[in-house]
Structure formats: structure tokens, C-alpha cells
N, C-alpha and C positions, 0 to 999 in steps of 0.2 A: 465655548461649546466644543468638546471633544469632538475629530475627525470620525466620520463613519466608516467601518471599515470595511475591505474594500478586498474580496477576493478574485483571480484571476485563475478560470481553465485553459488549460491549454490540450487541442485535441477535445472534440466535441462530438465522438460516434457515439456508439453503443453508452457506456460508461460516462463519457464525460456530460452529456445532456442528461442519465440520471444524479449526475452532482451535482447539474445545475436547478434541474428539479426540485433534491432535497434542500440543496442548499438556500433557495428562494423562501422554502417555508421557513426554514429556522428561526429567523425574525434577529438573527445579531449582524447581516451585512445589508451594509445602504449601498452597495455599488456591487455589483458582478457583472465581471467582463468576459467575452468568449472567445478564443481564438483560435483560429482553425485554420492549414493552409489552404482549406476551400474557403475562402471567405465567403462562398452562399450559403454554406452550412450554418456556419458562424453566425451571420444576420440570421437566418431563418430559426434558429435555438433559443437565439435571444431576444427575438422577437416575438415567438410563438409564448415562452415563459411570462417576458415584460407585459404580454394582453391579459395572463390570468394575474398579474397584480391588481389588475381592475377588478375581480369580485370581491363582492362582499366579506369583510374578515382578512381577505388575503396580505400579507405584509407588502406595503406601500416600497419592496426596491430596487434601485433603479438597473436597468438590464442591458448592456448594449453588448454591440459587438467592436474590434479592434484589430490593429494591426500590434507586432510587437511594442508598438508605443503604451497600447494597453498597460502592459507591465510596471508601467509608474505609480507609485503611489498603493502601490499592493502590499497588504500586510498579511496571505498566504497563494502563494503561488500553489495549484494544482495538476500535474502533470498525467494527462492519459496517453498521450499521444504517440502512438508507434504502430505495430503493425499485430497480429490479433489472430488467435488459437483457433484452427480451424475443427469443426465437426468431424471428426472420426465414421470411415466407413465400415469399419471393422472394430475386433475388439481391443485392439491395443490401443493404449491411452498415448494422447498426442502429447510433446516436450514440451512445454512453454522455452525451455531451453534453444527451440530451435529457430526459435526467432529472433537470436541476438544479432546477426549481420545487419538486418534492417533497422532493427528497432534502437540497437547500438550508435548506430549513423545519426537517426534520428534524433536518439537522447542530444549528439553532440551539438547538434545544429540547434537543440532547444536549447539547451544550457549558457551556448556562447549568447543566444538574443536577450537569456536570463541575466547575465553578468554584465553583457552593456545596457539592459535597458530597465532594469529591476533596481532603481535607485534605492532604494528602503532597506535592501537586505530580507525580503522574505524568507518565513520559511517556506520551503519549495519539498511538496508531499508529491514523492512519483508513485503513480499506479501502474505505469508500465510495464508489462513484463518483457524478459527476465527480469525479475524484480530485483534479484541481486547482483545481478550483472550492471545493469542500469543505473541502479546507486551509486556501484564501486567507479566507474565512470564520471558520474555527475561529483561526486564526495572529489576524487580526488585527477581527475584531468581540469578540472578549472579553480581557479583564485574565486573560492566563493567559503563563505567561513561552512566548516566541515559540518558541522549540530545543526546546523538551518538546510540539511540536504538531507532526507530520509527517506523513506517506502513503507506502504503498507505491508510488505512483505507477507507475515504468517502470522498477521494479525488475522485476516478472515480465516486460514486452516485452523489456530486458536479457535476461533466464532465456532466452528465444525466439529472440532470434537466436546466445545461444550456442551454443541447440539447434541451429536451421539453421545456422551457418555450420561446425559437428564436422559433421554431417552429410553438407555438402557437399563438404569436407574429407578425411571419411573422419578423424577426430581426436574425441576425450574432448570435450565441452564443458567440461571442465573446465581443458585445455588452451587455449582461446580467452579472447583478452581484447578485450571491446568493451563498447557503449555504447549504450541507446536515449536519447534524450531526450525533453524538450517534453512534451508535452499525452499525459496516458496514454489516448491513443483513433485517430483515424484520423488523425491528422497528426503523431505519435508519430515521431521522427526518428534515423536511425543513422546512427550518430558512423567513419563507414568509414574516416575519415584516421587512426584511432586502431588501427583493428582489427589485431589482431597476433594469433599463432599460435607458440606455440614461441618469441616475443621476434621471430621476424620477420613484418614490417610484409605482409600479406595483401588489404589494401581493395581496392588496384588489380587484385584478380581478381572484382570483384562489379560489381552497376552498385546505386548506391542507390536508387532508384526501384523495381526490384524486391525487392532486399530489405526497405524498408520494406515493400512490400506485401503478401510473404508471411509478412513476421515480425504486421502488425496484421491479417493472414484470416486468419492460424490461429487467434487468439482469437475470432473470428466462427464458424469453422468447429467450435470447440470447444461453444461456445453453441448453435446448430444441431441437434448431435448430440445435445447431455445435456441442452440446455437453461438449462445453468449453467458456470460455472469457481468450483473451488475449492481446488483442492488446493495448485496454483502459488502461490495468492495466500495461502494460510493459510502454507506456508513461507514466502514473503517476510516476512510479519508476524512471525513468532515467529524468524526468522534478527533482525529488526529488534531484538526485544523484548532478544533476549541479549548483542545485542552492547550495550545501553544496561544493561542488569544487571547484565554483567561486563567493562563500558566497555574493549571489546574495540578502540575507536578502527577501524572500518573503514569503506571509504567504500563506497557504494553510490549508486545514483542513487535520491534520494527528493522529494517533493513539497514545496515549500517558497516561501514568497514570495521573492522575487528583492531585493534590495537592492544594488544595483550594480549588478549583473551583465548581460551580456549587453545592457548601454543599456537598462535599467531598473532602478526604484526606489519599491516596494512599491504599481505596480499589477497584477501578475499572481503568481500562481502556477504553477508548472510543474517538473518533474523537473531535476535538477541533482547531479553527484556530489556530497553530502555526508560528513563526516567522522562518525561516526555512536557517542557512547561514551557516559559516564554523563549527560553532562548532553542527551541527545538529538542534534539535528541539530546540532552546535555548528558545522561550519563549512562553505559554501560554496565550490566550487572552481567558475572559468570558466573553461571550456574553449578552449582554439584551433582555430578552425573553417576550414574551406576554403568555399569564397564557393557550392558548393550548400546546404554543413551551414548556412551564417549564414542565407540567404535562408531554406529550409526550418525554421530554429527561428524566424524571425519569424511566419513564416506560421501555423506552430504557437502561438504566444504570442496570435495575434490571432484563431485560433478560439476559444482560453482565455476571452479577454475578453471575447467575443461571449456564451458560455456564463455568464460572470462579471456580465454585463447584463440575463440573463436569470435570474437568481437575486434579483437585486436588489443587486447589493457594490457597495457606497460608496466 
């Protein structure tokens, strides 16, 4: 009988109790572990979830909570865990960039407990933000293989402008195919020379400047309101988690150091369509830019690095 398998949160606020939520219904993991440096948290998450496996219908799996030992036997590690974009009292949109001191520290101290106690080799999906700060960190300050360390990056500002461009459309988003790029925060970049609708080519009825802008204030306006985003981002992670569990080979834009690409090589991190299957991020794709996309993903690349200075990456 094949092992059940067996996902690990780490970081159980906002975000990571609705992964744990979704992740309960999906009906493909027999084991989900919680871990939190509050350890009350942690039990109280996984114990409020493991009571609703008792109703009726509900998939029969098992829920606990854990110390880093948890991480044995994990075949996807989930990462929320850091420090979180505060409500704006005004009108200027807050940095997810400015979180990197804390949430930086934080990554390291997660990574190192990843590397000695994650015997399996997960793949290890961070939600963290800076997203791309945060990857470039985990990717490449630990001996941990580089394709099993990745971000949801601008897979959800993707999610958003599929939203708005069906919207403005008048179409499914599920019918739109586009692209956000770059830095998952305000210089976040949509790929318009790609955007198609139906298989026909649609860019040239947007202007990019406003799109980027309503597709990165919706996420400000969402924060605003609730005070948080989670729901968007716990599916992009567990869409991430399955397709690497049942190395479903799809691509997605996710967070990942740059090796080539784009006229760099392994100093930044930043979203990028990746191939996305059992062995995690396995393969980069570069895109073909039209000369605002190229300008605006540098631009983009060099807030990254500015935030990536400020963490302290070597």
C-alpha cells in the first residue's frame, strides 16, 4: 500500500489556517501537520480542523500539530510564516518589500530546521512575502536542491488580471490567457503582448500602465478592507502542491532565481513562467518582451534587489 501523503505548514495565522482548511478538503493528504512558533496556535488549528473530519462526507485526515520534527516524512513543505502587510491609513499603497528584515531572518531560521529535519527532500512552496526576496534566500543560502524551493510569487497578481481582463471583457477568466511578472508587489508587470482571449491576441485593447495598476490596488484594496489576503494565495499554493505530487508538468509563473534569463544569473529572484511537476520548479521559460515589458521587468528586478540589500543576500 502506497505511503499517504503527508503535507507540512509552517506559520499557521491568517494564511496558513486557510491552507490548512483547503487543504483538509481536497481528499489527496492522509497526514497534515501544523507548525507554529506559538505551539497554541499550532494545536488549536489542528485541532479545531481534525473535529470537522468528523462530519459526515468530510475526508477522514489525520491533523496534528508538531515541533520541527513534524517535517519528517513530508512530501510538500508549505511556508507562510513571517511577518504580514499592514492596513494602510492613507492612500499610498503599503511595500510588501518592507518586510524583508523580519520576514528575511525568519525565512532563515525556517530553512535551516527545513534542511536538518526534512529528511524526504520536499518540495518546500513559500508564501511568504517578500516573495522574491524570500525565495532568493531559501534557493540559494542553504544546500537544499534549488527546483524543490519555490513561491507563489505572481501566480495570484496572474489570478487578477485574469480576473480583470474577463471582466472587462465580459468573458470566464478562465477563457483569458496572460501573465503578471517580476517582483510580486508594486512593480509586478503584465506580459500584454501575450494576452489572448479565445486564442485571439487582445493586449492592444488595454494600455499597461493601467492594468498593472488595477491588477497590484486590488490586492492593496483587498488588505484595506479585511485587513489580510488569503484565500487567492492558499489556492495558488495547494494548485502548486499538486501539480508537483502528481507531476501534473504545468507552467505557472512562480518565484525563482533567475539563471540566464532575462540578462541575469543568480542575482535576483523574481516570478517567471516555470514548468512546474515532480521534481518542483524544473524548468524556466524567457519570455519575448516588447521594449515597455523589457524596460518595466528591469525596473522590477531592481526594486527586488534593492529589497534583497536590505535583507542582507550575498
Amino acid at each position: 500500500m502506497p505511503k499517504p501523503l503527508k503535507l507540512a505548514i509552517v506559520g499557521m495565522g491568517h494564511v496558513g489556517s486557510h491552507v490548512l482548511a483547503d487543504a483538509a478538503s481536497m481528499n489527496i493528504f492522509g497526514e497534515i501537520v501544523c507548525i507554529d512558533i506559538n505551539k497554541d496556535v499550532a494545536f488549536g488549528e489542528a485541532l479545531d480542523q481534525y473535529h470537522a473530519t468528523g462530519i459526515p462526507g468530510a475526508v477522514n485526515t489525520t491533523i496534528t500539530s508538531a515541533g520541527w520534527e513534524g517535517l519528517s516524512g513530508a512530501d510538500i513543505v508549505i511556508v507562510t510564516a513571517g511577518d504580514s502587510i499592514q492596513k494602510s491609513d492613507d492612500d499610498e499603497l503599503p511595500d510588501r518589500a518592507g518586510l524583508v528584515k523580519i520576514t528575511g531572518n525568519v525565512t532563515r531560521s525556517v530553512m535551516g530546521e527545513i534542511v536538518k529535519h526534512a529528511d524526504t527532500e520536499p518540495a518546500v512552496i513559500f508564501v511568504t512575502n517578500p516573495a522574491d526576496t524570500i525565495v532568493w534566500i531559501a534557493q540559494n543560502e542553504f544546500d537544499y536542491p534549488e527546483n524543490k524551493v519555490f513561491g507563489t510569487g505572481t501566480m495570484l497578481d496572474t489570478a487578477r488580471l485574469r480576473r480583470y481582463v474577463g471582466t472587462e471583457l465580459n468573458v470566464s477568466p478562465q477563457s483569458v490567457e496572460g501573465l503578471m511578472i517580476g517582483e510580486h508587489g508594486l512593480s509586478a508587470v503584465p506580459v500584454l503582448s501575450g494576452l489572448r482571449v479565445g486564442w485571439s491576441p487582445v493586449g492592444d485593447q488595454f494600455v499597461p500602465e493601467e492594468v498593472a495598476d488595477a491588477v497590484i490596488k486590488s490586492a492593496y484594496e483587498l488588505i484595506n478592507a479585511k485587513g489580510w489576503t488569503d484565500a487567492g494565495v492558499s489556492a495558488c499554493a495547494l494548485s502548486l502542491a499538486r501539480a508537483v505530487l502528481f507531476d501534473e508538468r504545468v507552467i505557472y509563473p512562480v518565484a525563482t532565481t533567475l539563471r540566464g534569463e532575462h540578462g541575469h544569473d543568480g542575482d535576483v529572484a523574481i516570478s517567471v513562467p516555470c514548468l512546474v511537476g515532480k521534481d518542483g520548479a524544473e524548468k524556466r521559460y524567457e519570455l519575448e518582451l516588447n521594449e515597455w515589458e523589457t524596460k518595466a521587468l528591469e525596473k522590477s528586478i531592481e526594486a527586488v534587489q534593492a529589497a534583497m540589500a536590505n535583507a542582507g543576500c550575498r
